[in-house]
C-alpha positions as CSV (number, residue, x, y, z in Angstrom):
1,X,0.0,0.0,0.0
2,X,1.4,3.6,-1.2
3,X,1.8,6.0,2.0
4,X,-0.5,9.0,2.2
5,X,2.1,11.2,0.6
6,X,2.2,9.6,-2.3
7,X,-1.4,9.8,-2.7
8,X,-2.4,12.9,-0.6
9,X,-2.3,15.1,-4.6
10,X,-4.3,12.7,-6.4
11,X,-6.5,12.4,-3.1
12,X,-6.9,16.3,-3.1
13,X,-7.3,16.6,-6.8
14,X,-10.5,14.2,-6.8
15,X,-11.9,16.4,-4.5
16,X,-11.6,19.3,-5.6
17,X,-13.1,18.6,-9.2
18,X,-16.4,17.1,-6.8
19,X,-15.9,20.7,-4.8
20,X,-15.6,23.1,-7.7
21,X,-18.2,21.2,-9.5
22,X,-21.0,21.7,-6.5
23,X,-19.5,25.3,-6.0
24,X,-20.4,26.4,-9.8
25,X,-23.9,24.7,-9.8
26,X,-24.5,26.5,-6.5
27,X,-22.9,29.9,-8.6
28,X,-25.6,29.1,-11.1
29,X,-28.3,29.2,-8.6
30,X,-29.1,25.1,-8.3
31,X,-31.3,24.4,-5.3
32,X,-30.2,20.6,-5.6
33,X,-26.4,21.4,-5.9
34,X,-27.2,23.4,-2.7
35,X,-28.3,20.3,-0.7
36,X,-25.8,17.8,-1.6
37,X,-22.8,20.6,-1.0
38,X,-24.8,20.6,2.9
39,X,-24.5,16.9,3.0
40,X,-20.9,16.6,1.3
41,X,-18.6,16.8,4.5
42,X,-19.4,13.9,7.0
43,X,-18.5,16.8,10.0
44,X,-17.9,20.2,10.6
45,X,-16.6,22.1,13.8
46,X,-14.1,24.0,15.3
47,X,-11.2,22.1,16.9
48,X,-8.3,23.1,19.3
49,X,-5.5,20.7,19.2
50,X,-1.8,21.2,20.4
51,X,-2.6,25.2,20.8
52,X,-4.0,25.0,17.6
53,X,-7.8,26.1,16.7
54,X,-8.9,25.6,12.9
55,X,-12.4,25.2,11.3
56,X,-12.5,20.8,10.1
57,X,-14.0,20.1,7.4
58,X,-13.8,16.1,7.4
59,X,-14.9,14.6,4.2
60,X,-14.3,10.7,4.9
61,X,-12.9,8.7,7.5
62,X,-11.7,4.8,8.7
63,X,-9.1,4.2,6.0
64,X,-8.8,6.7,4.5
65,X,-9.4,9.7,5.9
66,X,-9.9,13.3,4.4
67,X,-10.0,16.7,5.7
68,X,-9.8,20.6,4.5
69,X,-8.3,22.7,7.9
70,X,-9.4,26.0,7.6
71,X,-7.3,27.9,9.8
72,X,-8.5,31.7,10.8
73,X,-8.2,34.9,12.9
74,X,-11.1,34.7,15.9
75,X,-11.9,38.1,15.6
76,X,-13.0,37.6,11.4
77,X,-13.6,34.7,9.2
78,X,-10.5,36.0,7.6
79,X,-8.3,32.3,6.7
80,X,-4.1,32.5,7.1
81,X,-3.8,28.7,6.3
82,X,-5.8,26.1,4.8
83,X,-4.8,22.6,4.7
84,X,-5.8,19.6,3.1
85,X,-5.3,16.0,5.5
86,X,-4.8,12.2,4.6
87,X,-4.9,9.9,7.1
88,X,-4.6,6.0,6.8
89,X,-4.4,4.3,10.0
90,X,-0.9,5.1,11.3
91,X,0.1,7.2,8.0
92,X,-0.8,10.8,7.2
93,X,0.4,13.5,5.1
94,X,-0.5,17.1,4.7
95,X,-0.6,19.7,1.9
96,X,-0.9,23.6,2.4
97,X,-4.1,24.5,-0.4
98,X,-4.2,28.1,1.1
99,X,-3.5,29.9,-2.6
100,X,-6.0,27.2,-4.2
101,X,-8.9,28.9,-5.6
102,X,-11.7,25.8,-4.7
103,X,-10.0,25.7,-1.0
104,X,-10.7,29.9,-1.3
105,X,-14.2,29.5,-2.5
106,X,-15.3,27.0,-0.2
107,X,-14.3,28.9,2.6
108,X,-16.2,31.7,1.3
109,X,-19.0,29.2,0.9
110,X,-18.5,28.1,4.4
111,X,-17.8,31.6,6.1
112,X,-21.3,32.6,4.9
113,X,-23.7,30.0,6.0
């Protein structure tokens, strides 16, 4: 089996075609694309870990796992980073997504509702 950084890109790329594909129906004013971007992640909160506190955005998890960290000032939905996690069992690798434009547009998405 291939360690999470040696998927974690095609991992990230899958779902961010599913992403910007929802995001542009929404754009276009699609009730339906609506709902299934509400049911897309499996959780949403904020989480403090190690000192930490970021906006998860889990979209699987069991093997493997997926998640966008949104990472943002308290006082304004302004982001500073954005990552994107893979996590198989006692693997993970991460990416930094903050200058992607689906990883910017979901947030906007996200920062809204």
């Amino acid at each position: 089996m291939n360690k999470c950084s040696d998927r974690i890109y095609e991992s990230w790329d899958s779902r961010k075609a599913d992403l910007w594909e929802l995001l542009e129906r929404i754009r276009r004013g699609s009730d339906k694309a609506m709902t299934e971007m509400l049911e897309y992640p499996l959780w949403e909160s904020e989480v403090s870990n190690d000192g930490e506190t970021y906006y998860l955005y889990q979209i699987s998890c069991g093997g493997p796992q997926e998640e966008i960290r949104f990472h943002h000032y308290e006082d304004c939905k302004k982001v500073w980073k954005i990552e994107f996690c893979l996590f198989d069992w006692s693997d993970g690798a991460k990416i930094l997504i903050t200058e992607d434009k689906v990883a910017k547009a979901l947030w906007d998405f996200l920062s809204e509702m």
